[in-house]
VOPAGU-2260 file (C-alpha; in pm, 1 decimal, decimal comma):
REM VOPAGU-2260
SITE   aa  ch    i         X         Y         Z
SITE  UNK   A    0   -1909,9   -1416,0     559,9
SITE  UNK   A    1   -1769,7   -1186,7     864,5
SITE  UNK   A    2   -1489,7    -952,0     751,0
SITE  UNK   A    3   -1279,6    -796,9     980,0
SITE  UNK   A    4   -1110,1    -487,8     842,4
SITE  UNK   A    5    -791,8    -341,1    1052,1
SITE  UNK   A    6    -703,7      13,4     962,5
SITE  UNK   A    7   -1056,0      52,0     831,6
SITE  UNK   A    8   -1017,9     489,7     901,6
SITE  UNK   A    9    -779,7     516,5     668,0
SITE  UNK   A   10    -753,0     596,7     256,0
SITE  UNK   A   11    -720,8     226,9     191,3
SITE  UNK   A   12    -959,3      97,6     412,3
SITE  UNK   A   13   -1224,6     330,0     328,3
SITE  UNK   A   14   -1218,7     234,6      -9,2
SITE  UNK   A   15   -1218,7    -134,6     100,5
SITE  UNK   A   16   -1494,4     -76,5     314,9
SITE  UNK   A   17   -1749,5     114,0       3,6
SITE  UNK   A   18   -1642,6    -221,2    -178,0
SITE  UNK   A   19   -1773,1    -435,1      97,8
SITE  UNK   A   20   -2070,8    -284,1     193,0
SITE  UNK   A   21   -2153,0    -367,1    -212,5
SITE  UNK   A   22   -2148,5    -708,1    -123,1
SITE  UNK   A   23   -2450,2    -907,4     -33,4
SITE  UNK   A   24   -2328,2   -1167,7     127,4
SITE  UNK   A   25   -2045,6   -1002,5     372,8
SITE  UNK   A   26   -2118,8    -816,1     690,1
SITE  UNK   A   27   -1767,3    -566,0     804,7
SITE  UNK   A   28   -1637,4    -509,9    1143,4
SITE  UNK   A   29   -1454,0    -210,4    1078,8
SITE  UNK   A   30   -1159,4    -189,0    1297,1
SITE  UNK   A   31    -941,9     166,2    1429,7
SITE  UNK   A   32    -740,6     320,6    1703,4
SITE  UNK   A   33    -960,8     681,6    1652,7
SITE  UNK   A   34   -1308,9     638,6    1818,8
SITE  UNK   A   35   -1427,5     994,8    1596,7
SITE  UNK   A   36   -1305,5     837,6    1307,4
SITE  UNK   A   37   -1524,7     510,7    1351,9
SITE  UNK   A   38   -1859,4     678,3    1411,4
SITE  UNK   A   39   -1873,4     894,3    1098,7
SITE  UNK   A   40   -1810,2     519,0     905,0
SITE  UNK   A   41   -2204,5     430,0     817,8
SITE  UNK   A   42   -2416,3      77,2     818,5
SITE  UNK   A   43   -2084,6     -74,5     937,8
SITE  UNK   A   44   -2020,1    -233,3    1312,6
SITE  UNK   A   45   -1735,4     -66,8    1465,8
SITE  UNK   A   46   -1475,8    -125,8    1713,9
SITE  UNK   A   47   -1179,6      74,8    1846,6
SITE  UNK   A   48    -821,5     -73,4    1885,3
SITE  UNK   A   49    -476,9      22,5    1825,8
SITE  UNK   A   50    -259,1    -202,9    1659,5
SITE  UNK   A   51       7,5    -191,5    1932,7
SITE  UNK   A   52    -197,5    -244,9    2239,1
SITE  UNK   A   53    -277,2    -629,5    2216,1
SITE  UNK   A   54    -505,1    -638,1    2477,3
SITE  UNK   A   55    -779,7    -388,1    2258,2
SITE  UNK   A   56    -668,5    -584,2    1956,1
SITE  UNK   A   57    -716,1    -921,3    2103,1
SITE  UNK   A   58   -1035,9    -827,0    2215,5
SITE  UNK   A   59   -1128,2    -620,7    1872,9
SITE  UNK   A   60   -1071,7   -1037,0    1676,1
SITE  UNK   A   61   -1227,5   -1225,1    1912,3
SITE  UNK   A   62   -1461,4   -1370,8    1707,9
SITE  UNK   A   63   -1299,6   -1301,8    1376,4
SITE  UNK   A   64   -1349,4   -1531,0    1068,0
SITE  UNK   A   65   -1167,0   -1341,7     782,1
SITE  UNK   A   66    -909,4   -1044,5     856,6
SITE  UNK   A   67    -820,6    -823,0     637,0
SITE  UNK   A   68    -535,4    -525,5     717,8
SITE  UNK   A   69    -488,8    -210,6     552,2
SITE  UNK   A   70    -207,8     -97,8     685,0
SITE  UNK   A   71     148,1    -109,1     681,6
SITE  UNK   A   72     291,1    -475,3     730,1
SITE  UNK   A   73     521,3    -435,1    1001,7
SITE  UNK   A   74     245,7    -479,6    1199,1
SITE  UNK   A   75     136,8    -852,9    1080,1
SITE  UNK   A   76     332,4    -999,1    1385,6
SITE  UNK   A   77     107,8    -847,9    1661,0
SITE  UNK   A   78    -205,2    -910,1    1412,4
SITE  UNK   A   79    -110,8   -1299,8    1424,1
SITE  UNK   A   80     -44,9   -1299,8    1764,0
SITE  UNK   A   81    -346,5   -1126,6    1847,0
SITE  UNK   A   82    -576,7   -1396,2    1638,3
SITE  UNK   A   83    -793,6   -1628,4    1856,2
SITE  UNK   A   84    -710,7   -1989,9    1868,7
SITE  UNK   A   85   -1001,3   -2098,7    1638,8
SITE  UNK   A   86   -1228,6   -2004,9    1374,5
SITE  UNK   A   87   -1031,4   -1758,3    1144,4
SITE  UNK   A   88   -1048,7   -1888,7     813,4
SITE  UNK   A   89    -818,2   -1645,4     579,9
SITE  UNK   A   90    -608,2   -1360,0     686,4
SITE  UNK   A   91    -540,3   -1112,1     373,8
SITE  UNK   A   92    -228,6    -859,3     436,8
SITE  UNK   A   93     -86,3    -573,4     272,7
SITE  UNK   A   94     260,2    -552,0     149,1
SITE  UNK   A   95     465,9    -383,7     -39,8
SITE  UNK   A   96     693,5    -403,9    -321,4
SITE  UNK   A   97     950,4    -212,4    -139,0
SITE  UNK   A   98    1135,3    -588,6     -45,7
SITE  UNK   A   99    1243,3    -616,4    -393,5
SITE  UNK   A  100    1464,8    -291,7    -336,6
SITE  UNK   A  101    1885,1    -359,8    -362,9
SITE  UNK   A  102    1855,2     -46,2    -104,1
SITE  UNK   A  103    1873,7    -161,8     252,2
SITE  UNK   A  104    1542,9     -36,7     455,2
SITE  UNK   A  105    1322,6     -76,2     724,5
SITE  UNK   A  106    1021,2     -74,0     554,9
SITE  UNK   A  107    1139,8    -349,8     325,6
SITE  UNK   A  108    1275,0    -532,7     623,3
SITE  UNK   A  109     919,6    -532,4     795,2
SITE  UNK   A  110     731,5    -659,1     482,8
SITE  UNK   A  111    1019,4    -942,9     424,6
SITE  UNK   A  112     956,7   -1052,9     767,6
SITE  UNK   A  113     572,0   -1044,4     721,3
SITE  UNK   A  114     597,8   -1289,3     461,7
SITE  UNK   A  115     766,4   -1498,1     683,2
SITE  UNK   A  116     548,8   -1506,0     982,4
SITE  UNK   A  117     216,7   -1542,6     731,3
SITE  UNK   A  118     428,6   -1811,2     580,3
SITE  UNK   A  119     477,3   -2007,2     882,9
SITE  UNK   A  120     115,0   -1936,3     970,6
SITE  UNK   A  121    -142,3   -2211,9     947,1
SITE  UNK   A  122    -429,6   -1999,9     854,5
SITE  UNK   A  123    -479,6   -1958,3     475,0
SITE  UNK   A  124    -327,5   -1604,9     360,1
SITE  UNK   A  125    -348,9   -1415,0      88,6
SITE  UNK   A  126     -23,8   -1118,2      99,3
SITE  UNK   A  127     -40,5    -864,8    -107,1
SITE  UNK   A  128     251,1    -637,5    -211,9
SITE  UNK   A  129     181,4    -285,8    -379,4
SITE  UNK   A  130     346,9     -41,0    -543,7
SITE  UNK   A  131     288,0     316,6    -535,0
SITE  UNK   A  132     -66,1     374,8    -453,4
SITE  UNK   A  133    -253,8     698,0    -629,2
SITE  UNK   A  134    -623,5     773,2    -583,2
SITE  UNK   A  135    -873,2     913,0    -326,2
SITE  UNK   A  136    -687,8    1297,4    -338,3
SITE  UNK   A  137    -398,1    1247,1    -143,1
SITE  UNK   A  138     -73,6    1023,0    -160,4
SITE  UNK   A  139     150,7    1042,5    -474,9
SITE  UNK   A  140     -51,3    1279,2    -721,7
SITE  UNK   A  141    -185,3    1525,3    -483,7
SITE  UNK   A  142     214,6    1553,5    -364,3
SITE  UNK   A  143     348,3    1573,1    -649,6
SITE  UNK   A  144     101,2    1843,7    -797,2
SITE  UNK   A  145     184,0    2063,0    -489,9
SITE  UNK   A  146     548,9    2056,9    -534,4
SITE  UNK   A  147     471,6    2142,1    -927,6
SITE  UNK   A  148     233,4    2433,0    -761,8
SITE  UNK   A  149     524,2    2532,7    -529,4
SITE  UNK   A  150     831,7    2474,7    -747,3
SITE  UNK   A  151     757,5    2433,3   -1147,6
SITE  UNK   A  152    1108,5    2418,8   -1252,9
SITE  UNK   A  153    1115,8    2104,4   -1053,5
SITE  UNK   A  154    1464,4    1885,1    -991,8
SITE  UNK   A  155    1400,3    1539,9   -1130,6
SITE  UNK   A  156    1658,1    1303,6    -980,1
SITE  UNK   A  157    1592,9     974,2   -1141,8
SITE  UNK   A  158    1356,1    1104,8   -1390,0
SITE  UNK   A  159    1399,8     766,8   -1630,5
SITE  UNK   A  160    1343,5     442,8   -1341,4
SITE  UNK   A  161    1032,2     310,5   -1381,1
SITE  UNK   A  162     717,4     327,2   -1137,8
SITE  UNK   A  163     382,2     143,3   -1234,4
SITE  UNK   A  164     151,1     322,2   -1002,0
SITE  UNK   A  165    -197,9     146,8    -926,4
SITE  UNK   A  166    -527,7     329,9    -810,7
SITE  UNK   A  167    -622,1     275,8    -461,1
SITE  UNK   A  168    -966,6     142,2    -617,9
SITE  UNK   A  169    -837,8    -122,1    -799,6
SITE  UNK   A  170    -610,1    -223,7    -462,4
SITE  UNK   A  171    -937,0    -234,3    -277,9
SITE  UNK   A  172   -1075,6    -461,8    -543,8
SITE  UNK   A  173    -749,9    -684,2    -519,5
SITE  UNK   A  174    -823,7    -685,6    -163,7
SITE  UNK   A  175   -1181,2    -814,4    -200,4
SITE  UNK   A  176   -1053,3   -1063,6    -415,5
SITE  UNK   A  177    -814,0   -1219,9    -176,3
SITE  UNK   A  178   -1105,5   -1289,4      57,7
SITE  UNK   A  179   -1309,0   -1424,2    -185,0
SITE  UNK   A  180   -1110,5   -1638,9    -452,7
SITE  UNK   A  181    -957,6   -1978,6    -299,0
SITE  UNK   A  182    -702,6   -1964,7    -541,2
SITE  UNK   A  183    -565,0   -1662,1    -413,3
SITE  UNK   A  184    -395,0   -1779,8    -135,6
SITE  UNK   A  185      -2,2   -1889,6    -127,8
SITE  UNK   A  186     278,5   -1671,4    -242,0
SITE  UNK   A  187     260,8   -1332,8    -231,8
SITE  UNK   A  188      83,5   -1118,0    -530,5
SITE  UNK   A  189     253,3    -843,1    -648,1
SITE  UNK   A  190     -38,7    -568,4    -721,3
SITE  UNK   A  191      49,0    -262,2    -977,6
SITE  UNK   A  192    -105,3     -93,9   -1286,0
SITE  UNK   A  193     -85,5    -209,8   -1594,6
SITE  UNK   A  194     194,4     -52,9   -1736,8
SITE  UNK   A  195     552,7      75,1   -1639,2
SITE  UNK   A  196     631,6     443,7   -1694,7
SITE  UNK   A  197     995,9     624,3   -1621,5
SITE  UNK   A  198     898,2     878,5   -1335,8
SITE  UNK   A  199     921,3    1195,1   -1550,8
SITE  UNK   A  200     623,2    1042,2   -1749,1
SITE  UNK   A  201     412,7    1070,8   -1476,6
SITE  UNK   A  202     523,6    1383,8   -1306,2
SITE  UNK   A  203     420,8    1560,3   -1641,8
SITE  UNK   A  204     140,0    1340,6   -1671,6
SITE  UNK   A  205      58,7    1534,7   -1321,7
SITE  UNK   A  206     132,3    1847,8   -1410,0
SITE  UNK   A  207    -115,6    1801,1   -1719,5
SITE  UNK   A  208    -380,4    1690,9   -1566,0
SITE  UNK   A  209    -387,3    1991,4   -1287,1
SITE  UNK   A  210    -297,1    2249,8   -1581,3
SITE  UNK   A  211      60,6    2313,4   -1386,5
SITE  UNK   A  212     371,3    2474,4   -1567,7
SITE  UNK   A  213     651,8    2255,8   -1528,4
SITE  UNK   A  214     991,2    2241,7   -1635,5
SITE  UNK   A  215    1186,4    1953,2   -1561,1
SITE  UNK   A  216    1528,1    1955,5   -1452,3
SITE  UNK   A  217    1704,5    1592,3   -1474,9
SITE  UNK   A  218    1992,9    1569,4   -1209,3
SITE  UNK   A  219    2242,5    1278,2   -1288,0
SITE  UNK   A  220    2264,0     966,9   -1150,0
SITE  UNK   A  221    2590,9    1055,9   -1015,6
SITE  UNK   A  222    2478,1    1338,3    -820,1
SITE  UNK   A  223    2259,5    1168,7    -694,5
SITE  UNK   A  224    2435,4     860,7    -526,4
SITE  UNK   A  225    2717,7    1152,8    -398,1
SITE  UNK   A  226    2440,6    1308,3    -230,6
SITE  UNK   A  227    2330,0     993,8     -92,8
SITE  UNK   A  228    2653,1     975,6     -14,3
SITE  UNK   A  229    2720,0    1278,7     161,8
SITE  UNK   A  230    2408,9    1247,0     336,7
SITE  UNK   A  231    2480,7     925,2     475,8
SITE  UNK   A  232    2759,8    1035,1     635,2
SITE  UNK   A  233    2541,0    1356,0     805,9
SITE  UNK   A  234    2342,3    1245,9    1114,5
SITE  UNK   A  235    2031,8    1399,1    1097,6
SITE  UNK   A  236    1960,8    1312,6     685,7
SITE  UNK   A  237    2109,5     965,5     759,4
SITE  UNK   A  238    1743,2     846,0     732,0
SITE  UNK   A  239    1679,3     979,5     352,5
SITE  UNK   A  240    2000,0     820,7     223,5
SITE  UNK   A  241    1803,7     540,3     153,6
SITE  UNK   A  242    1517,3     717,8     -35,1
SITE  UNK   A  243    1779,9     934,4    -266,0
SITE  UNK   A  244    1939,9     608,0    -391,9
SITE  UNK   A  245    1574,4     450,1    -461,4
SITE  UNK   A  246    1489,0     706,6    -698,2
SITE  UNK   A  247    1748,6     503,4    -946,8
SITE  UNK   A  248    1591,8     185,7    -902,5
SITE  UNK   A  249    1341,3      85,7   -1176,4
SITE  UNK   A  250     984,3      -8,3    -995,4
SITE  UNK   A  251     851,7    -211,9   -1282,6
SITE  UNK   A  252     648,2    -541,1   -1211,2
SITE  UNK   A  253     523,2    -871,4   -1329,2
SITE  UNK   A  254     109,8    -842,0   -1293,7
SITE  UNK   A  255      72,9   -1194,9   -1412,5
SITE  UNK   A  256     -49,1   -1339,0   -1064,5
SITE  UNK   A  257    -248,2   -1046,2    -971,7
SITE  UNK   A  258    -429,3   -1149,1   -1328,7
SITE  UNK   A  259    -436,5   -1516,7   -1256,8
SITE  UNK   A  260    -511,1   -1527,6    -901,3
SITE  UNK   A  261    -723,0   -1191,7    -837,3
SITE  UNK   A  262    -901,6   -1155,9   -1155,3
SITE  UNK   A  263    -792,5    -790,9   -1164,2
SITE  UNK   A  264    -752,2    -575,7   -1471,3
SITE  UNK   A  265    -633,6    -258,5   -1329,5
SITE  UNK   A  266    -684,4     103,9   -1520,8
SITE  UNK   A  267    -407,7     263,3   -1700,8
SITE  UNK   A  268    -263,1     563,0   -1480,3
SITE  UNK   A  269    -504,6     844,3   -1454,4
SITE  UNK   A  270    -375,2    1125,4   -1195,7
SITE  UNK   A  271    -676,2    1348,1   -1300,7
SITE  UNK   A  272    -849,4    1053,9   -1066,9
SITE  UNK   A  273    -661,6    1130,8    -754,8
């Protein structure tokens, strides 16, 4: 089995790749737009291409069989137009659980129109759609432990919505799933941990596991959607409108499919694992 693995530099496909390389029976292609990056990835075949110059990334799946991306979906168009006309067996995409947000955004946009494209797609696909992603000592934990380290009485708007945050091990185990399990292609598989928490939960959860002082201070929902609000109506923050107003929605999932179809039991939330 030939994997190809776009974004294969980054956090996610790192971790993908150490789950490969486990694997007897798989040999990796490891696919990235920074030629340093590539050479320090070992016992892996490498090739350099940036996802928005189709020429390189034509030429980088030329002979692909399976594809897997790691990166973010808005770039699934150019992947399936880059494909060649034969031999690609299963394409395996990330998403994210962003599209379920009331909250108009780009991001959510991207990954709506992702699932179309792999829907009308004739190549068996498995699309994956994760929520907030911890692990590997940076992204959500490592953030929110500096801004405990920088501020510890800490503003907490939207301190009670629920997130479910998964480890980026157990999304690279979802990931080698989808290749692997026929049953895992169709809809698309919401991926999360095991359990919803309300926010606050975890940013003290954070702050405990780094030995942090924090006091939290909860700011109401109605300040919060006038300074969504205001900000809106101000040019240059128009673009975190959007993110004030998600920090009210409740990110809590249905794991059932990632269960069924992946196999995957993912660990309870553990920041001291970032």
């Amino acid at each position: 089995m030939r994997v190809t693995v776009l974004a294969a530099t980054g956090r996610l496909g790192q971790a993908l790749l150490r789950r490969l390389q486990a694997e007897s029976d798989i040999t990796v292609i490891a696919v990235g737009r920074d030629a340093a990056k590539l050479t320090a990835l070992p016992g892996v075949e490498t090739r350099a291409a940036d996802l928005d110059d189709p020429t390189a990334l034509k030429a980088a799946l030329a002979d692909a069989q399976i594809v897997v991306s790691c990166t973010n979906a808005r770039f699934v168009p150019a992947i399936l137009a880059a494909l060649p006309p034969s031999g690609v067996e299963r394409l395996v995409m990330m998403g994210s659980t962003r599209c379920f947000s009331k909250v108009p955004d780009a991001t959510a946009t991207a990954v709506r129109a992702a699932e179309a494209a792999l829907a009308a797609c004739p190549i068996s696909s498995v699309f994956l759609l994760a929520t907030l992603i911890y692990g590997s000592g940076a992204g959500v934990v490592e953030g929110l432990a500096e801004a405990i380290r920088r501020f510890p009485l800490l503003p907490l708007p939207g301190g009670a919505a629920l997130v479910q945050p998964i480890h980026i091990d157990d999304v690279a185990a979802c990931l080698v799933a989808a290749i692997k399990r026929p049953e895992a292609a169709g809809s698309p598989i919401v991926i999360a941990g095991p359990r919803a928490m309300p926010y606050r939960e975890l940013v003290r959860a954070v702050a405990m596991a780094r030995g942090l002082r924090l006091v939290l201070l909860p700011v109401p929902s109605a300040a919060v959607r006038l300074a969504a609000w205001g900000a809106s109506r101000i040019g240059p923050l128009r673009g975190i409108a959007g993110s004030v107003l998600r920090l009210l929605e409740d990110k809590a999932f249905d794991v059932s499919d990632m269960h069924r179809s992946l196999g995957i039991e993912p660990r309870a939330f553990m920041p001291e694992l970032n």
